[in-house]
N, C-alpha and C positions, 0 to 999 in steps of 0.2 A: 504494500500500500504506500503511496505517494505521502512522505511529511516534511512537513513546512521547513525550512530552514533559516529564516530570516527571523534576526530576533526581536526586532520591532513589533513584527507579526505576529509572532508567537503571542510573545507577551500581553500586545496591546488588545490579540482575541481571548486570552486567560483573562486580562479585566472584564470580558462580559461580565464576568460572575460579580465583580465590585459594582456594576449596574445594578445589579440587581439588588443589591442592597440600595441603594438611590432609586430605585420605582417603589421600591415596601418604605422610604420614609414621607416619600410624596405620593405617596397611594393616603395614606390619610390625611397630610395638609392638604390637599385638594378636594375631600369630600367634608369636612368640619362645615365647611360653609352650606351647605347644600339643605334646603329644604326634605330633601328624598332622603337624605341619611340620615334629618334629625328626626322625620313624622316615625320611619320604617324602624329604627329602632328605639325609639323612645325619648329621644333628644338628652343622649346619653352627657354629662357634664361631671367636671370635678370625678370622684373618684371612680366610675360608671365608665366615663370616657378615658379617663388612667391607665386604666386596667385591660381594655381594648386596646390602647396606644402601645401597653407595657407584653403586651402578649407575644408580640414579634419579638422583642428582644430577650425573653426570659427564653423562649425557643432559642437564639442564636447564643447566650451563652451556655447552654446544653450543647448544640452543634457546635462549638466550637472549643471543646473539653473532650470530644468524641471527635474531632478532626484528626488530630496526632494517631491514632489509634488506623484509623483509614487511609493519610497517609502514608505511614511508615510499614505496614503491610502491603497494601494494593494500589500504590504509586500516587503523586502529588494530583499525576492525570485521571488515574480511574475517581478518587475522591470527588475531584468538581466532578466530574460525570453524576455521579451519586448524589452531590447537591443537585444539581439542574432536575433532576426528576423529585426532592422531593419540592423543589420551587412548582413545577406542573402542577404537580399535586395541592400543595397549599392554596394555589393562584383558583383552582378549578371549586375548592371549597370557597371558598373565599367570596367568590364571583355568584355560588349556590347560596350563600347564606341564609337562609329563614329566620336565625335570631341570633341576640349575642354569643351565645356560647360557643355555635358553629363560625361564626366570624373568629372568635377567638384562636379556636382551633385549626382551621386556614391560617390563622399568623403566625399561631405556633410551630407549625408545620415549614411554610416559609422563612418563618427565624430558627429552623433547623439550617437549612439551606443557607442561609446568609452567615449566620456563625464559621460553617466547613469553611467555606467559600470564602471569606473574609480573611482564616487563620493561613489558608491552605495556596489564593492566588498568589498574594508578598513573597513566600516560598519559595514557588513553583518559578516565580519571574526572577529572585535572587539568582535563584542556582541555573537559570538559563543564561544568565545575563554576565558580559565581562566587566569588571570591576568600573574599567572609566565610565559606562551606560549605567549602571545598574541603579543609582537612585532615579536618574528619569524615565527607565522602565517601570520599577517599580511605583515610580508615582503615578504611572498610567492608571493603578488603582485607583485612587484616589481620582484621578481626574473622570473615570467612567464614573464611578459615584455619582461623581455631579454631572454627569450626563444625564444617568439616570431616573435623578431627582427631577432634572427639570425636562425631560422628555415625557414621564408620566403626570408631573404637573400640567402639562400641556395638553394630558392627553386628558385627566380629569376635569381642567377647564374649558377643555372643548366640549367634553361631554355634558357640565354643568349646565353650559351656556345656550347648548345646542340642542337638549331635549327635552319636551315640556317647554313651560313658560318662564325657564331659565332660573337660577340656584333661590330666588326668592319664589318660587311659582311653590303653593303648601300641597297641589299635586302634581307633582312634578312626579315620575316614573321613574322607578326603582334601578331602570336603564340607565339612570345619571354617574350611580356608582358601578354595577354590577357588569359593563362592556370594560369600563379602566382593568378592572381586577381581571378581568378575562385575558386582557390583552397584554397583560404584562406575562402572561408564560411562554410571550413567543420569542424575547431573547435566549429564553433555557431551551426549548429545543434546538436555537440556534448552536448553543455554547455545548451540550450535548453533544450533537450528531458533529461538531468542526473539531472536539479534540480529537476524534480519532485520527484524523489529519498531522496531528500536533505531536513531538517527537515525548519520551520521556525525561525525565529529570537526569541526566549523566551523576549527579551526583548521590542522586537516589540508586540506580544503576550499579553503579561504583559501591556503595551498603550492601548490597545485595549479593557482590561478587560477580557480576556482568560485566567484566572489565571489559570486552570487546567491542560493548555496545554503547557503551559509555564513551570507547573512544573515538565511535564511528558519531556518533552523537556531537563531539566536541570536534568533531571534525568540519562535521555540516555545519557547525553554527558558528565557528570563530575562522575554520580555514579552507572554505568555501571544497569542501569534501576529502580535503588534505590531509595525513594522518602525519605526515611529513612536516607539517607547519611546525616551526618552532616555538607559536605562541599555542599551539593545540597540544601538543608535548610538553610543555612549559605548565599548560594547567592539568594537566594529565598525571606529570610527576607530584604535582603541590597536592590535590584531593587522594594520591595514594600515600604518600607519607602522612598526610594527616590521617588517615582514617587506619593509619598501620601503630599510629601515635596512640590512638583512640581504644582501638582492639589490646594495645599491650596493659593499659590502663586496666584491672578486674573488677572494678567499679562498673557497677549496672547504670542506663542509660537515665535511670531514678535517682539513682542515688549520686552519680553525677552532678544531675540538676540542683541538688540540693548541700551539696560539698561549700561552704561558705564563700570560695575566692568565684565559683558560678551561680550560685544562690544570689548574689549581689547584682550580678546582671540580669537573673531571672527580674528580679523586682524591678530593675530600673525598665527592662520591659513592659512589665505591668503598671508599673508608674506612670508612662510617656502615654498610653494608652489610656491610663487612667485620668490626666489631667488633659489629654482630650476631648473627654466627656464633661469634665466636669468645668472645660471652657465655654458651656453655656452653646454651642457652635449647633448641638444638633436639636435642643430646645427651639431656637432657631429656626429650625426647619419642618419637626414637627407642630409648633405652635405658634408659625409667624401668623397665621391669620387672624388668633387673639391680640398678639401683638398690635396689628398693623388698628382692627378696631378700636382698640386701646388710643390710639394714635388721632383716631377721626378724622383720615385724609382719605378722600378717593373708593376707590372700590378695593377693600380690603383683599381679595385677589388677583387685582390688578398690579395692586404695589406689590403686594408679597411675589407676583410673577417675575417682577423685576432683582427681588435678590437673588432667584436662581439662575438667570443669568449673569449677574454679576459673578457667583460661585464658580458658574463653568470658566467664565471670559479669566479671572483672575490665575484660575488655578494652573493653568499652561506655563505661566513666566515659570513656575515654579519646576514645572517637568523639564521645563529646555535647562533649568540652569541650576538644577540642587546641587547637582556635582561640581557644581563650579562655587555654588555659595556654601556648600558644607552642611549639616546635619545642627551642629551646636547653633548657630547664630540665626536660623530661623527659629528655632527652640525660643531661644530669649527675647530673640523682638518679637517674636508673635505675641510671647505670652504679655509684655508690655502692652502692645498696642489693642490686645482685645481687653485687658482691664481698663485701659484708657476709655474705651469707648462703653463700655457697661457700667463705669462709675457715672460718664456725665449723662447718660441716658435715663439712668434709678434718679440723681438731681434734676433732670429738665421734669420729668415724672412727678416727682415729692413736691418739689418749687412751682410747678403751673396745673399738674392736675388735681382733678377730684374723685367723691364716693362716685358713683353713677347710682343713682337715685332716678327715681319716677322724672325727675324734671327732665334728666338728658336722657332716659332709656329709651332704647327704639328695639325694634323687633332684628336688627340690624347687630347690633351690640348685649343683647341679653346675657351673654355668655361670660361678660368679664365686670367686675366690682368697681375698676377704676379708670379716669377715663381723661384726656386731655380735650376739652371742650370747648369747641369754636376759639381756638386759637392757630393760627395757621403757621406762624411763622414756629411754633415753638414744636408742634405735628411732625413740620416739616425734619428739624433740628431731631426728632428722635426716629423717623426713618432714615436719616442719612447717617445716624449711628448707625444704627441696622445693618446698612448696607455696608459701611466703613470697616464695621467686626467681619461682618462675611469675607469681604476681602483682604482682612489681613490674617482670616483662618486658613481660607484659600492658599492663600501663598506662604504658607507657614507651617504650623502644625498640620493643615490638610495632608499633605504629601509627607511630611515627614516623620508622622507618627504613626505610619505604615510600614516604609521603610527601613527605620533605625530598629526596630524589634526583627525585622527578618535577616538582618544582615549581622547580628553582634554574639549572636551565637554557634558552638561549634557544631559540625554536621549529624554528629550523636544523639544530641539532644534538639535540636533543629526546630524538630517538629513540635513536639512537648513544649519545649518552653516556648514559642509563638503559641499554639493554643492556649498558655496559660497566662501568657499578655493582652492576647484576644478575648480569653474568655473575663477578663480584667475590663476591657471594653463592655462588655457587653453585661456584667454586673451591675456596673454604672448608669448604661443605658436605661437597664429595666430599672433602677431606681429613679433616676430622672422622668425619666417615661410617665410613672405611674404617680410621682411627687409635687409633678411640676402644674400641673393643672387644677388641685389646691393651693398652690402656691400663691398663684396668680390669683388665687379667688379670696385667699387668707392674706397675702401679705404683700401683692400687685407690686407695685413701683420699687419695694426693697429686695427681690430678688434677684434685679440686678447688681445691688450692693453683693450678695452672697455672692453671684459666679464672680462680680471681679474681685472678691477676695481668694476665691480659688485661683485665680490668673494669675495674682502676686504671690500666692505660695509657690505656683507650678514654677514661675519665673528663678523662684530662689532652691529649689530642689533642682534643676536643671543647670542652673551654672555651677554649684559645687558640684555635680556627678554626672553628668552627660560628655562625655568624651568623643571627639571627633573619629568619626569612620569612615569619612568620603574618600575616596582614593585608595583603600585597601582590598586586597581580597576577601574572602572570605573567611581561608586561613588563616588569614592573618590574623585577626582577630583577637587571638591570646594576647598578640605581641603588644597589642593598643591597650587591653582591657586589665594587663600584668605589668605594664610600665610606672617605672616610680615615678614620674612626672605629674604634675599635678592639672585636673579633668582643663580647667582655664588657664594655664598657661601654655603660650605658643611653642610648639615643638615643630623643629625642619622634618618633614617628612622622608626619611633613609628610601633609596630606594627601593620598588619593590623587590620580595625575591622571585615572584612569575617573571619580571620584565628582566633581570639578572639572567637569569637561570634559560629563558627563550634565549639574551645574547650569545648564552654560553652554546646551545642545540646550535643555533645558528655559526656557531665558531667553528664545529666540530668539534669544540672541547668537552662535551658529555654526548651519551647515548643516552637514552631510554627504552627500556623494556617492553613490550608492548606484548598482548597476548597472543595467542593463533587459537582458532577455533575446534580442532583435533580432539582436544582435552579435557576433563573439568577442569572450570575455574582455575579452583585449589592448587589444582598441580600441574598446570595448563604450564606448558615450555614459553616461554618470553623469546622474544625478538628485539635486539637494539636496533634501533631504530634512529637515522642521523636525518636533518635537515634537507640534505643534500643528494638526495635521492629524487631527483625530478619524476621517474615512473612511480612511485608509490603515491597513490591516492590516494588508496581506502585501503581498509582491513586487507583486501581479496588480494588489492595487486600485490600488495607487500609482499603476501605467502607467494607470489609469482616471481615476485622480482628477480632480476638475477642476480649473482652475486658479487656482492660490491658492500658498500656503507651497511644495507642491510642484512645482519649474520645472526645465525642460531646462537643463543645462549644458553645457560645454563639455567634450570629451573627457579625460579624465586624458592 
């Protein structure tokens, strides 16, 4: 079967699955407004609508405590596989619903899918990806998110607007929500039936003892099917010493994780992940349209349509250029610039709003306690916060609090410890989720004081312990995370040893081993293998070649 080779491609069709979690957060901001969602279920509110909100994500951190499990057995690829069907599945409930509970239960189902998916594409795009790309691959996550987000926002406000007598119509057809929810399962068959196309993880591969396949793998994708390439040999040799580093180690891949000098990264994965929740960023998103009524500008899904543009349009600078701006110093100014902008939002709030009481209630605004009232310019002043936080989430934590938890851990542990940084996301999530909606009805305008206090904590937990990883491999990673150097002070980057170690293949100054397929694994006869072998391609020619650079070795 024909597989992809281009790692753009690969990866940027593995973010389907980060869509997908972007349609299930704007699959509910885009039906809250609706007449047919509120008569058909009850005009669910505060802890009713919590708990529906919270459903998807208590699903996805279950799916994503059960991701490591399905990756590291049945490959990073068969896993999304595995989510995309039970997304089908959730999407198909979901779309069926007759009452809360079966709604529920569609999201639960769906935040199975989104948790795997979530722990499982960072991964999957790491270990495809060569060191100088791999944060702006991997932020490809991130940026289908907010594809996502605002593609099914679009498609629930088209459907709002578009059937019946539009989101205020009180019979407006159950059709308003029940075609969005349908239609969001056609990226997972997408994502489904195109990884078979998609190669596997070489590094997964490489665990497994498929060295041959792994190296035909790392061939297609860094040396355009060369097994000869010296940067394809160069990361060939680096994933076998490490994982020969790893085996010699008796420590289980548990007890590893939890060994104090890798315990300390496990958390700061869980941390990065953790104070992107508690950046207030996805509240945002599921409950901009209380928000924006709050606000009393416009048509509350009008304005709210425009911050999910602003999410997608912002979030690109961040993919062209993370490797060039580094890991740590979006960390810090994000966390700066979104408490910046939630401090003077909770004061324009406290200082110009009120209760919403009978005088300013409308059938419009029922939903929230506090209310900025016929003031325009001050309306104005707290959606262009709004939007201000969106974009410097965007370009900030969005991307990089995907990619620093899949990148800072060794291969062993890989898996585990991303689902237990993920499922640290999604913890959070389901507490926000279900919190946030009495919040807003209990304590309105000082909830933005609470996330920007979380912003000023995140901000000072990440400059004393977040350590720069842009520009390293994978492997490398000990060498960053074991350094006496301290996490903020600047250190010259030594170079790498893949880009050493390819000068050296390329010198003729080392061979590498490489397997032949005769044999198992284990005791499979090695082949060194030089640069300088223009007929060797692939695996196959090699074993043809004749002889010259490439000669039989002795057994590993």
């Amino acid at each position: 079967m024909w597989q992809a080779s281009n790692v753009y491609f690969i990866c940027g069709f593995a973010a389907i699955g980060g869509a997908l979690f972007g349609f299930d957060i704007s699959s509910m901001s885009g039906v809250l407004g609706t007449q047919a969602y509120k008569r058909y279920f009850g005009n669910p509110v505060s802890y009713a609508q919590g708990g529906i909100t919270a459903a998807m994500p208590a699903g996805s951190l279950v799916g994503s405590l059960f991701s490591s499990f399905v990756a590291d057995h049945y490959s990073r690829k068969v896993a999304l596989q595995f989510a995309s069907v039970l997304w089908i599945i959730g999407s198909i409930l979901m779309a069926a619903s007759i009452n809360i509970p079966m709604l529920c239960v569609g999201r639960v189902i769906c935040g199975l899918c989104v948790g795997i998916a979530s722990s499982i594409v960072p991964i999957y795009q790491a270990e495809i990806a060569p060191k100088r790309i791999r944060g702006r691959v991997v932020s490809l996550q991130q940026w289908a998110i907010t594809w996502g987000i605002l593609i099914q926002f679009f498609i629930q406000f088209g459907a709002a607007e578009g059937i019946g007598g539009g989101p205020q119509d009180p019979n407006q057809p159950t059709a308003a929500f029940r075609i969005p929810w349908a239609v969001q399962m056609v990226p997972a068959w997408i994502l489904f039936i195109g990884l078979f196309f998609c190669p596997y993880s070489p590094r997964w591969l490489a665990s497994k003892g498929r060295w041959e396949e792994a190296l035909q793998v790392l061939a297609n994708l860094h040396g355009k099917g060369k097994i000869d390439d010296p940067r394809v040999l160069a990361q060939y040799r680096e994933i076998e010493e490490a994982l020969e580093k790893e085996r010699e180690q008796a420590a289980s891949s548990v007890k590893m994780m939890f060994e104090w000098k890798m315990f300390r990264r496990v958390l700061l994965g869980m941390s990065v992940q953790m104070w992107s929740q508690l950046s207030g960023m996805n509240i945002m998103m599921y409950y901009i349209v209380y928000i924006m009524e709050g606000a009393h500008i416009a048509s509350p899904l009008a304005t709210a349509s425009i911050q999910y543009v602003i999410n997608v349009v912002m979030t690109f600078p961040a993919v062209m250029w993370i490797d060039k701006w580094g890991r740590r110093r979006p960390l810090l100014c994000g966390s700066f610039g979104m408490m910046t902008w939630l401090f003077v939002s909770g004061a324009l709030q406290q200082y110009f709003g009120q209760p919403n009481t009978d005088a300013t209630r409308t059938p419009q605004n029922s939903d929230i306690t506090w209310i900025v009232y016929e003031n325009r310019p001050v309306s104005s002043a707290i959606v262009s916060c709004s939007y201000l936080f969106v974009a410097t989430f965007a370009m900030t934590w969005g991307p990089v609090s995907w990619t620093y938890p899949s990148e800072i851990f060794p291969s062993k542990i890989r898996a585990k410890a991303v689902s237990l940084s993920t499922a640290a996301n999604w913890f959070w999530n389901t507490v926000l989720a279900f919190a946030v909606p009495p919040l807003l009805w209990n304590i309105s305008f000082r909830m933005y004081y609470v996330f920007g206090a979380f912003n000023a904590a995140a901000l000072i937990h990440m400059f004393f312990m977040a350590r720069e990883t842009a520009g390293y491999t994978l492997e490398e990673m000990d060498d960053v995370f074991n350094s006496k150097s301290r996490p903020w002070e600047t250190q010259k980057k030594p170079k790498s040893r893949v880009d050493q170690l390819a000068e050296d293949i390329e010198a003729g100054n080392v061979e590498v081993p490489v397997p032949l397929r005769e044999a198992p694994v284990d005791v499979a006869p090695m082949m060194k293998v030089q640069s300088s072998n223009p007929s060797a391609s692939t695996v196959e020619d090699v074993k043809t070649a004749s002889p010259g650079p490439a000669t039989l070795a002795e057994s590993k």
